[in-house]
TORKOL-4160 file (C-alpha; in steps of 0.2 Angstrom, whole numbers, padded with zeros to 4 digits, m for minus):
224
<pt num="1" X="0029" Y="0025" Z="0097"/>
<pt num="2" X="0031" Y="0012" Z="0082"/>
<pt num="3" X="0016" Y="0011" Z="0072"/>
<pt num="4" X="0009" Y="m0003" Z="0069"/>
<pt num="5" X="0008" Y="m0012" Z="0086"/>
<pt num="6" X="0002" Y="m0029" Z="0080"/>
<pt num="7" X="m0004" Y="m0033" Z="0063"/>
<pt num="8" X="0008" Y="m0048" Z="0060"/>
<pt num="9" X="m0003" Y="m0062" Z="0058"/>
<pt num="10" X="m0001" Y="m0071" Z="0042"/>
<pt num="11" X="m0020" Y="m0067" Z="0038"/>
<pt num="12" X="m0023" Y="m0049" Z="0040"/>
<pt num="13" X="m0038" Y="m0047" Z="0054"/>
<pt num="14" X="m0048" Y="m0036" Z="0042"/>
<pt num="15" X="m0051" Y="m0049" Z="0030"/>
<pt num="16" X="m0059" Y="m0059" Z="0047"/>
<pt num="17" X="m0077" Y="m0052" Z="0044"/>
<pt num="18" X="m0077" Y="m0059" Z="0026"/>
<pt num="19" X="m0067" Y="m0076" Z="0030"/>
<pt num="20" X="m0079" Y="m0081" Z="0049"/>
<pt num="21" X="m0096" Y="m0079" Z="0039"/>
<pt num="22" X="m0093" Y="m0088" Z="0022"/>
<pt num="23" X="m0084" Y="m0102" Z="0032"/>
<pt num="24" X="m0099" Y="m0103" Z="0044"/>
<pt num="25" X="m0111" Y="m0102" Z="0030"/>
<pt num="26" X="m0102" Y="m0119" Z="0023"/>
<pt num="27" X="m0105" Y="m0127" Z="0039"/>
<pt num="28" X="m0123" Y="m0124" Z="0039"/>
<pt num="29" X="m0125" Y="m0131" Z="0019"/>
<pt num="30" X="m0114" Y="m0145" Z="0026"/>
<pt num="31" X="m0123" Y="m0149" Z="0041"/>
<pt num="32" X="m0139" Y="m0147" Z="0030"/>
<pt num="33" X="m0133" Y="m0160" Z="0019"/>
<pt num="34" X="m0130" Y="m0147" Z="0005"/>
<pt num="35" X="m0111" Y="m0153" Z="m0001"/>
<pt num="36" X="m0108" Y="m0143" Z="m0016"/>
<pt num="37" X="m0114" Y="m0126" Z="m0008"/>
<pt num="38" X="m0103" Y="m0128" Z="0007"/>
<pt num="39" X="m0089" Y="m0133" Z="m0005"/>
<pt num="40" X="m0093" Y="m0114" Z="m0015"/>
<pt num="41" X="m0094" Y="m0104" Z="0004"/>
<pt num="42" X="m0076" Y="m0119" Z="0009"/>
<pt num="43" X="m0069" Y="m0110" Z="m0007"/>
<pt num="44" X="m0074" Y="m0092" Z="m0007"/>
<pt num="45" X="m0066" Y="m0091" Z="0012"/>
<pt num="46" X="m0050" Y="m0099" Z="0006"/>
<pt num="47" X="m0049" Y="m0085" Z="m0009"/>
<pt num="48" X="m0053" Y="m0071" Z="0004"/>
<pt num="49" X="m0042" Y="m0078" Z="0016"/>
<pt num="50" X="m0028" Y="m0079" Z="0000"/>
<pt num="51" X="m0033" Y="m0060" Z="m0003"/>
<pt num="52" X="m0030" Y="m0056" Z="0015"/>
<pt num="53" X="m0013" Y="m0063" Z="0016"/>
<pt num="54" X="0001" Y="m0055" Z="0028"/>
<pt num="55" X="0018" Y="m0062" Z="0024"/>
<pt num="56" X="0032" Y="m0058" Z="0035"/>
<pt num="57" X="0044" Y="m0046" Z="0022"/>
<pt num="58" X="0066" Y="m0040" Z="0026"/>
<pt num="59" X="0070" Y="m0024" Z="0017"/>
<pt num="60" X="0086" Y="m0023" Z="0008"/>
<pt num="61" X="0102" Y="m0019" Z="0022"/>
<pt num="62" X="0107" Y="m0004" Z="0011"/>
<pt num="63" X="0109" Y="0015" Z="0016"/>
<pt num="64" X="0099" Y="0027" Z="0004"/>
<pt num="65" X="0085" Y="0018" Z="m0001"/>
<pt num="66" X="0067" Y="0016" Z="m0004"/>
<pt num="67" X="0057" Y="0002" Z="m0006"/>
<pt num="68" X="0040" Y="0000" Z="m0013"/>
<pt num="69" X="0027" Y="0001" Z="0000"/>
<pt num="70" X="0015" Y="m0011" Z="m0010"/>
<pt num="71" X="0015" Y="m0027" Z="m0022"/>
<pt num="72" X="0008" Y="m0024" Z="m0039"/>
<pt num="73" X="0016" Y="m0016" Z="m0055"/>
<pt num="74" X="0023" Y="0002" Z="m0058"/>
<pt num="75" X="0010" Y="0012" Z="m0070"/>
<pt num="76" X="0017" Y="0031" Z="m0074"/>
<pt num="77" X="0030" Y="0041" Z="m0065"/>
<pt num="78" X="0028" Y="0057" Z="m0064"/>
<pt num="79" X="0041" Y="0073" Z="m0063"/>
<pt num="80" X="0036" Y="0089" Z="m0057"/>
<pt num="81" X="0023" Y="0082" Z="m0046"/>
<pt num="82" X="0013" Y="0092" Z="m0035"/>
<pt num="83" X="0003" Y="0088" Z="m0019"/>
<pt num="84" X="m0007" Y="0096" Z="m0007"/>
<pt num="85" X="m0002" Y="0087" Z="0009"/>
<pt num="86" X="0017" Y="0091" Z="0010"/>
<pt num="87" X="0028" Y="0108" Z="0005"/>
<pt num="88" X="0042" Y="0099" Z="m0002"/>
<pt num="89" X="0046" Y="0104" Z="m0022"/>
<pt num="90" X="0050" Y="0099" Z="m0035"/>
<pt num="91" X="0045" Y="0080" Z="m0031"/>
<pt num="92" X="0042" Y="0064" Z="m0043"/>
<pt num="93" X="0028" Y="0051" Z="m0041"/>
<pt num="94" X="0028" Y="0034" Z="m0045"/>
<pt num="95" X="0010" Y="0025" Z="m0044"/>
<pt num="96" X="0007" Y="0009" Z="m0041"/>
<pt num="97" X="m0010" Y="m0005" Z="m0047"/>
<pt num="98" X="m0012" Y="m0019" Z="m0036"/>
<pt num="99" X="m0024" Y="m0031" Z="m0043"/>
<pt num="100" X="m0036" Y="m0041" Z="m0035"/>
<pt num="101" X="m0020" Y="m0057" Z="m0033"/>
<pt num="102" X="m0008" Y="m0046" Z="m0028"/>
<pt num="103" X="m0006" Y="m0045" Z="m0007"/>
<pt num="104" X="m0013" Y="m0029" Z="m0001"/>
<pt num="105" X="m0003" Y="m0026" Z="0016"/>
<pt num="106" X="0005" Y="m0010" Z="0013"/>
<pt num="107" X="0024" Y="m0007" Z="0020"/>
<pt num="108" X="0033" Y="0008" Z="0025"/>
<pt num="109" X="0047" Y="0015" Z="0010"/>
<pt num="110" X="0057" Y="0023" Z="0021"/>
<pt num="111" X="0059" Y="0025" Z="0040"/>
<pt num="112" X="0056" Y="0040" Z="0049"/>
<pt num="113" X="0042" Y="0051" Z="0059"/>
<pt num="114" X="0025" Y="0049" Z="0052"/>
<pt num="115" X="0021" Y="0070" Z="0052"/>
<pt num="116" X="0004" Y="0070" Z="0045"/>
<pt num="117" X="m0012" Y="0059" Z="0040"/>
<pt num="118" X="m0024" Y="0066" Z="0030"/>
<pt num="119" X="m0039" Y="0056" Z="0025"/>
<pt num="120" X="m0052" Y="0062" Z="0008"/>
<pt num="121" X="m0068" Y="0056" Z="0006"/>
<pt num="122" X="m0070" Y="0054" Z="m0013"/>
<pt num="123" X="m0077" Y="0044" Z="m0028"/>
<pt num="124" X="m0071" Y="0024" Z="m0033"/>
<pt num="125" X="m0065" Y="0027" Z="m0052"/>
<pt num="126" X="m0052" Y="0012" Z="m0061"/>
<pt num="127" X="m0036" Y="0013" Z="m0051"/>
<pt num="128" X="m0028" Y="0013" Z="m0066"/>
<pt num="129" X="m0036" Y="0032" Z="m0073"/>
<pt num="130" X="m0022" Y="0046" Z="m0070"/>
<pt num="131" X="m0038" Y="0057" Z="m0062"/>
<pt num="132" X="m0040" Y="0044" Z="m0047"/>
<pt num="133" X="m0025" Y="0051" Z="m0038"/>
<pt num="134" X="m0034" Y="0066" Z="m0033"/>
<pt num="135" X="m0057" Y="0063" Z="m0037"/>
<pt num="136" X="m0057" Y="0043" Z="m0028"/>
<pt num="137" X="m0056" Y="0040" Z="m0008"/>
<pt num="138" X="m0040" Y="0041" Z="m0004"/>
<pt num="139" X="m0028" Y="0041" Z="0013"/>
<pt num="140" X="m0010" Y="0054" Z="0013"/>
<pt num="141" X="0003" Y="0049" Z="0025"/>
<pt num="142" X="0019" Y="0059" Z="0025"/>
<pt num="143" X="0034" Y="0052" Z="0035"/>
<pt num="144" X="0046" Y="0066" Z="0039"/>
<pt num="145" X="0064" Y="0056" Z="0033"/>
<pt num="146" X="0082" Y="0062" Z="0035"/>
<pt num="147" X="0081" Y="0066" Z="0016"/>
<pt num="148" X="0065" Y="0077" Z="0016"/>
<pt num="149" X="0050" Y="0072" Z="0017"/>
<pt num="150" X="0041" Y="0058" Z="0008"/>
<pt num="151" X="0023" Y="0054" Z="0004"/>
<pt num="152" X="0013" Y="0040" Z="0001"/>
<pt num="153" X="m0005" Y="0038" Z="m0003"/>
<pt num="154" X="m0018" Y="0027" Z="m0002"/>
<pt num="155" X="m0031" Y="0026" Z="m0017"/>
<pt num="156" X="m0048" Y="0017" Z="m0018"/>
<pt num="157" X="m0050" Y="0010" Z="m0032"/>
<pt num="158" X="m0067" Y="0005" Z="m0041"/>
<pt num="159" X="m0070" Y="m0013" Z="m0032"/>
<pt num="160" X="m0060" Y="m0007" Z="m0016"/>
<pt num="161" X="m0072" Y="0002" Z="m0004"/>
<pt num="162" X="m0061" Y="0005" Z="0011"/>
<pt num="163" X="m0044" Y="0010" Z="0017"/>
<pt num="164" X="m0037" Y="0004" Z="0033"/>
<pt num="165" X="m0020" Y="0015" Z="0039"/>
<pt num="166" X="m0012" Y="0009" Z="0053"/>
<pt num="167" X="m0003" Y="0024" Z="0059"/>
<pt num="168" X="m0004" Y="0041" Z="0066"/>
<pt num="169" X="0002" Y="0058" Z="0068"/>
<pt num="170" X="0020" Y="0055" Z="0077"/>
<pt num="171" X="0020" Y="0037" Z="0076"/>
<pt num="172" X="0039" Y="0030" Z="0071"/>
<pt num="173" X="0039" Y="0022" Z="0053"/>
<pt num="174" X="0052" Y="0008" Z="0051"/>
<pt num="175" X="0056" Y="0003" Z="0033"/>
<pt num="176" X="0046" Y="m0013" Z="0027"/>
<pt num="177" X="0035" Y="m0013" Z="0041"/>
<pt num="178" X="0017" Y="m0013" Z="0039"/>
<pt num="179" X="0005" Y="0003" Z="0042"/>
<pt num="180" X="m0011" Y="m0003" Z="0032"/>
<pt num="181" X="m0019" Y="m0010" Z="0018"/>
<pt num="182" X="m0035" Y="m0007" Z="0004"/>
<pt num="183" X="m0046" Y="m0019" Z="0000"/>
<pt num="184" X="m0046" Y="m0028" Z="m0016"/>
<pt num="185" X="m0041" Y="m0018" Z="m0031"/>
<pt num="186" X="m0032" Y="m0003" Z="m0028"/>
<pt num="187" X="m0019" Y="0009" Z="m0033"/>
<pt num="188" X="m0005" Y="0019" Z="m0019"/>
<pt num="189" X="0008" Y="0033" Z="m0027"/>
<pt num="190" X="0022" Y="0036" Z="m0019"/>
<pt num="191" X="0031" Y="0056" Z="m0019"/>
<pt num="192" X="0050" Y="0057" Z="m0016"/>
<pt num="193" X="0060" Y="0074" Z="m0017"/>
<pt num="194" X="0073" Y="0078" Z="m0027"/>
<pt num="195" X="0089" Y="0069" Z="m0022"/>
<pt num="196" X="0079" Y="0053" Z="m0024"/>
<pt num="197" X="0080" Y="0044" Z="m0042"/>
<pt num="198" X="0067" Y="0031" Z="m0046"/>
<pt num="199" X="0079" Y="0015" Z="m0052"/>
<pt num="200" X="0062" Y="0003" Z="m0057"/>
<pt num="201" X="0050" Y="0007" Z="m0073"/>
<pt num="202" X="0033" Y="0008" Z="m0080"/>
<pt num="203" X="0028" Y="m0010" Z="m0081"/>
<pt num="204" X="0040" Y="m0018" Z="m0068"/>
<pt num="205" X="0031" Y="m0029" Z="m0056"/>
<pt num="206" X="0035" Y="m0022" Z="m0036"/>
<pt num="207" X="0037" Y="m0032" Z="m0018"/>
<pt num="208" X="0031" Y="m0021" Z="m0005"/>
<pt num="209" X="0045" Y="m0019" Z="0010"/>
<pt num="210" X="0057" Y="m0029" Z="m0002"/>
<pt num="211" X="0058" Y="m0021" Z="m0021"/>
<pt num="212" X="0070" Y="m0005" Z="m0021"/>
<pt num="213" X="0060" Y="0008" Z="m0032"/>
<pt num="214" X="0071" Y="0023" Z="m0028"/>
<pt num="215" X="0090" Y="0027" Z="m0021"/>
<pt num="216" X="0097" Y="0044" Z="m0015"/>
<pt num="217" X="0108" Y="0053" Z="m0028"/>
<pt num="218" X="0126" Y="0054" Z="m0025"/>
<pt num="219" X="0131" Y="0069" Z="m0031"/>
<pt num="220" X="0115" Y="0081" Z="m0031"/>
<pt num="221" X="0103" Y="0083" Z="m0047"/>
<pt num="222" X="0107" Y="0099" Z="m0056"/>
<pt num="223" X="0126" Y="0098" Z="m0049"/>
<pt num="224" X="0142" Y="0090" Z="m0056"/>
């Protein structure tokens, strides 16, 4: 099965119990004569609804790749990186910040068999603090690829207070298409295996489902 079935309107339909009441609520101040305060609760759902966006996004038609599964800007990567959700080793992470503007639809890097979902309760420390990868709330997906396996993880960050993931164990996962999202402010890494090499750096600004972050070796690291 393809995950996600639906999940392509252009606002996503999580941000529809923020958008219904602040719009109604401007209503109300309109219709009791109350212009400015329905012009605050007009804007306020036009915001959320901005936050909320759902753009359609084409990957790259290129072999060996992987694309960034969200918008925002590349903090650290990481060699040598361990996890607790998938055997592979050695592996390098790259994390990722989206702010607040950023579109929070998360994509899929690569395609491949979604193998595992493994969700953490945890705390909501800055997205940007190197300790939120393990101690916040966050979501593990690993997609069993024809390289190895790859992991991406979804992190509360310190406004963001819940993860919505799409998918499930055995669901296919199609490169660039979408399988969640976290609300406002958060941070997703991303945990590639060896014969990947991350081609972007700290600092560079990421499309998810558009931005190549990572591209098979050729010739096989330690060899040649």
């Amino acid at each position: 099965m393809i995950s996600p079935a639906g999940h392509y309107e252009p606002v996503a339909r999580e941000g529809y119990w923020f958008i219904i009441p602040s719009f109604f609520m401007s209503l109300v101040a309109w219709w009791f004569s109350f212009p400015w305060l329905s012009i605050v609760f007009l804007v306020l759902s036009v915001v959320i609804a901005l936050f909320f966006r759902n753009p359609e996004r084409t990957p790259p038609d290129e072999e060996g790749i992987v694309v960034s599964p969200a918008d925002g800007t590349v903090m650290q990567i990481v060699e040598n990186a361990k996890s607790d959700n998938t055997d592979a080793s050695p592996l390098t992470r790259m994390s990722i910040f989206m702010s607040v503007f950023n579109v929070h639809v998360n994509r899929w890097p690569v395609s491949g068999t979604v193998k595992k979902v493994t969700y953490t309760a945890g705390k909501f420390l800055d997205a940007r603090q190197p300790a939120s990868s393990q101690i916040n709330e966050h979501n593990s997906i690993v997609i069993a690829h024809d390289e190895g396996e790859i992991e991406v993880v979804q992190i509360a960050g310190l406004i963001a207070r819940r993860i919505a993931c799409w998918a499930q164990q055995g669901d296919r996962a199609v490169q660039g298409q979408r399988f969640g999202l976290i609300r406002f402010g958060s941070r997703l890494d991303v945990y590639v295996p060896e014969r990947f090499t991350f081609v972007v750096t700290p600092g560079t600004r990421v499309r998810a489902g558009q931005t190549v972050i990572a591209r098979r070796d050729v010739i096989p690291k330690g060899r040649g």
